[in-house]
N, C-alpha and C positions, 0 to 999 in steps of 0.2 A: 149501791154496790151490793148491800146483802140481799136485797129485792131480788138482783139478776144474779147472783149465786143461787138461793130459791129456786128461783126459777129454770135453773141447767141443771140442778138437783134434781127436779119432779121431771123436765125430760130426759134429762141423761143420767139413769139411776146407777149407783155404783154398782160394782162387780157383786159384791157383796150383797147387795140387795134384790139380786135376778130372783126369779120363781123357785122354789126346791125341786130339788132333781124329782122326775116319774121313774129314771131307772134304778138308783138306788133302793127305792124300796121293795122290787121285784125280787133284785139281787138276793138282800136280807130275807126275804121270806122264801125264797129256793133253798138259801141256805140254811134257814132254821126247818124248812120241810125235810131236807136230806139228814141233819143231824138228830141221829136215831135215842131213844132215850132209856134202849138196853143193848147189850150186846146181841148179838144177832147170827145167826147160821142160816144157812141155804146149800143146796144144790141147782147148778148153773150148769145150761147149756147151749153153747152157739156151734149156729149153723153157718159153716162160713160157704158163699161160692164165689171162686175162683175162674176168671174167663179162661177157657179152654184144658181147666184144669178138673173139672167138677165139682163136688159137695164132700165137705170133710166134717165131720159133727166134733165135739168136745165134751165132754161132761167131765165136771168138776165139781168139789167141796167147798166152800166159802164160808169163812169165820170171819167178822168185823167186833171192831172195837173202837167206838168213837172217843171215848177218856184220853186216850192217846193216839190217835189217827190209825190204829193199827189195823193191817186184814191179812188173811193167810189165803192161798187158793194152792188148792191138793189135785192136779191133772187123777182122774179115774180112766178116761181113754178118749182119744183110739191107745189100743196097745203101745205103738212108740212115743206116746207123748204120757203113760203112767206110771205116776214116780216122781214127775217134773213138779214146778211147783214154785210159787213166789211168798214173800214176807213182806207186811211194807211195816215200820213200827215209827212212828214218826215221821223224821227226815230221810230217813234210810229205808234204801230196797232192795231185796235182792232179788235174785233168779236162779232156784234152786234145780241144776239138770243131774241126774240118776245115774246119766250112764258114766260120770265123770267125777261123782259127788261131790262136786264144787258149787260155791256159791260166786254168783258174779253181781258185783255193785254197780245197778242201772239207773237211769233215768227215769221221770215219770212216763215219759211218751212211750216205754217200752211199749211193743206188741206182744196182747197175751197169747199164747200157744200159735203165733206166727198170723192171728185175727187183724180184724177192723179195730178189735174193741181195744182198749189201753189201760194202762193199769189207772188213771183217771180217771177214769170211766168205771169204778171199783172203789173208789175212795172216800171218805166225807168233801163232799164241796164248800168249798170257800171261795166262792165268788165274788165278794166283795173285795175280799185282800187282794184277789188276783187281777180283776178286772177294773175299769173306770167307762163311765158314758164315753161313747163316741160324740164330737160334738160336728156339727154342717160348720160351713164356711161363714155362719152371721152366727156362732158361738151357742148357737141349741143343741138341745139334744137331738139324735136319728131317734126318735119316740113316735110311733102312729098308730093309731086305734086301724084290726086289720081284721077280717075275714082266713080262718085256714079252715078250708072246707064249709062248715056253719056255724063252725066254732069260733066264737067273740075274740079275738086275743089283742095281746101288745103284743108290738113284733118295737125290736130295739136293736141298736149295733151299740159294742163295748168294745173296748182296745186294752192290751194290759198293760198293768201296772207294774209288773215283775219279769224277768228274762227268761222265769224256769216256768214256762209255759210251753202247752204244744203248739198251740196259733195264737199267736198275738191280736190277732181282730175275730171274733165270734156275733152271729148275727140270732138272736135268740127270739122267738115266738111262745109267749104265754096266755094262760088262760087269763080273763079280765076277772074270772069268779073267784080264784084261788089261786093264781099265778103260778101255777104246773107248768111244768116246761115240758112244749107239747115236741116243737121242732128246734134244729140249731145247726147251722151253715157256720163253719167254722174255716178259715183264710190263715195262707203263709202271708209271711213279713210283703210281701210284694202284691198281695191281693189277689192268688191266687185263690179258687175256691178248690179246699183237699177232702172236704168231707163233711156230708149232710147226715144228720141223725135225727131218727123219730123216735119220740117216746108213747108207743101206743096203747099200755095196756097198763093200767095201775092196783095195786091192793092196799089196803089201809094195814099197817100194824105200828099197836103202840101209839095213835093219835098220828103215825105221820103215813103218807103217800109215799108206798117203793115202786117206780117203773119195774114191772115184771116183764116186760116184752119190750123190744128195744131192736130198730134198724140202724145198721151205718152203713150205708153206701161210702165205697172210697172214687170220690171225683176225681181224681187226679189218673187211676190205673181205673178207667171205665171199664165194669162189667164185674169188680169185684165187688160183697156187700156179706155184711154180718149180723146175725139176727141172734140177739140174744134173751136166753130167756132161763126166769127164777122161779123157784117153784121149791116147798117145803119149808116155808122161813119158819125159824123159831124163834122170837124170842127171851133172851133171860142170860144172866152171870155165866161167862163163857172162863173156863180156868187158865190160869195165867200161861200156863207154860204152852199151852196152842199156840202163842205167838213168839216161840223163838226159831231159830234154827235145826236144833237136834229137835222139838217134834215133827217138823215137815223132814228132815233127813230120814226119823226115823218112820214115818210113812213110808216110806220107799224100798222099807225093807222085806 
């Protein structure tokens, strides 16, 4: 009897016992890429176009504060969007509009200045809290060594782990050298596909990789698409009171 326990042991290995995850440690290292190890400012600009709408530019201020998840973004223009402006500090976010002086408590999925882009898309990432491996129908992972253009990557699917997500299943493409995240096809609850993002251009500050250029096509409303882009980062100790209320209010004065 212990012979043939043994023996269903060494073929039928426990749960416990399978391979360690390839996506997990992708996760972690996007995540320790993104988490910056000073406070940080930029100027930020997207170009949004709109099917049958044309081309609307934005430029904007950007303050981050990874200690506590905080960023501020300060609308410069077009003229009717300067003034506007968001806070995230934490768990909280607002949406600071000028012509009403109110603040309104939103969501992460917000749309910045009515873009592609989302206030997530601005944030420190936390991808491992958020996400978990997708697994195939025999309990593996969606894990494969893949070609994007002539670049080496892992391409993975992950599903989340929490409700306060913008899409619950994200399909991600990494470098195999440094695990950059080059592409990312991101799915509603039903598998729709709502939106592909390229990250095509990087600069080194402070030992980590910032995507300075960045595409999001929106799948869903074909023919729209946002291109974002950074330019002037500094960083170094950004003073405490940038990230409350009354200094993006009093910008606006």
């Amino acid at each position: 009897m212990k012979k043939l326990l043994l023996c269903s042991l060494l073929v039928f290995p426990a749960a416990g016992l399978r391979a360690e995850s390839r996506v997990v440690p992708v996760l972690k290292a996007i995540d320790a890429n993104y988490k910056m190890r000073k406070d940080i400012r930029a100027d930020v600009t997207m170009t949004q176009q709109r099917a049958g709408q044309g081309t609307k530019i934005i430029d904007m201020a950007y303050f981050r504060r990874d200690s506590d998840d905080a960023f501020l973004i300060a609308m410069n223009a077009p003229e009717n969007e300067k003034g506007n402006g968001y806070l995230r500090v934490g768990d909280n976010f607002w949406m600071y509009r000028k012509n009403t002086r109110t603040f309104q408590h939103v969501n992460r999925d917000e749309s910045i200045g009515g873009t592609d882009a989302h206030s997530d898309d601005f944030e420190t990432r936390k991808l491992e809290e958020l996400y978990g491996p997708a697994l195939d129908p025999s309990g593996a992972e969606k894990f494969s060594l893949e070609l994007l253009g002539k670049v080496e990557v892992n391409k993975f699917e992950v599903r989340a782990r929490v409700n306060d997500v913008d899409y619950p299943k994200q399909i991600f493409w990494t470098r195999r050298d440094n695990n950059l995240l080059l592409k990312q096809e991101s799915y509603s609850l039903s598998g729709t596909l709502m939106q592909t993002a390229y990250f095509l251009k990087f600069t080194e500050v402070e030992g980590r990789f910032v995507p300075v250029k960045q595409l999001f096509i929106d799948e869903f409303e074909k023919g729209n698409k946002t291109v974002v882009e950074i330019s002037n980062l500094v960083p170094g100790k950004l003073d405490d009171k940038l990230f409350t209320k009354a200094y993006l209010e009093n910008l606006s004065k």
